[in-house]
N, C-alpha and C positions, 0 to 999 in steps of 0.2 A: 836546443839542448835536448838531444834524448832522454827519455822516460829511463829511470834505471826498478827494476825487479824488488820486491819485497824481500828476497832474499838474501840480493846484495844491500841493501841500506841497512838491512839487520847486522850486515857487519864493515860496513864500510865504515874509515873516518870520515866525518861532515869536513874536508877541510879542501883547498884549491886540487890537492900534487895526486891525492887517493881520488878523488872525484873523477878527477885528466884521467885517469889511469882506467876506470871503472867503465872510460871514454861518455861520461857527463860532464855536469859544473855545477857551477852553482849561480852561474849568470849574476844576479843581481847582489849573490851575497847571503841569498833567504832559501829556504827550504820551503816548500808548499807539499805540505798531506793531503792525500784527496783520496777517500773510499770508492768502491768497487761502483757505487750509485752516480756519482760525478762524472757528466760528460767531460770527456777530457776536452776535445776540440771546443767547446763554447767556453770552458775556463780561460782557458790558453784568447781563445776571442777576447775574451775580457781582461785579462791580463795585458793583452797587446793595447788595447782601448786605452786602459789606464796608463801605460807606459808610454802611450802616443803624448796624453794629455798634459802627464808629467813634465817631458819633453818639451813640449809647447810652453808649457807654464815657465818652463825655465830660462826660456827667451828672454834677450835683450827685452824693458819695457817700450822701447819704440816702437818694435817690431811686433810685439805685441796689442798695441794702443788701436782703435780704431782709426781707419784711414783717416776722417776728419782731422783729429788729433796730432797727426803727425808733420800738418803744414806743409 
């Protein structure tokens, strides 16, 4: 998802069709603010981290379960 300008978000609509167009998104749905002092690339690391884990969580509990566990 590219980064979009302070400029355009001050006038963009937050919504799917303006974002596509702005050639952003909204990926998940959320909006993330981040000042001049945030590394972008270790958020973005962290966000992928968390989105991994989510992921996994969401797994069938079989698939999930430790080997033992699964017989």
């Amino acid at each position: 998802m590219p980064l979009i300008p302070k400029p355009i978000c001050d006038t963009v609509l937050m919504d799917f069709d303006a974002l596509k167009e702005a050639q952003s998104g909204l990926g998940t749905a959320a909006v993330i603010v981040m000042d001049k002092s945030t590394d972008v690339v270790k958020a973005i690391e962290r966000l992928a981290y968390f989105y991994k884990h989510e992921a996994a969580a969401s797994a069938r509990p079989a698939a999930r379960a430790p080997a033992g566990w699964r017989g």
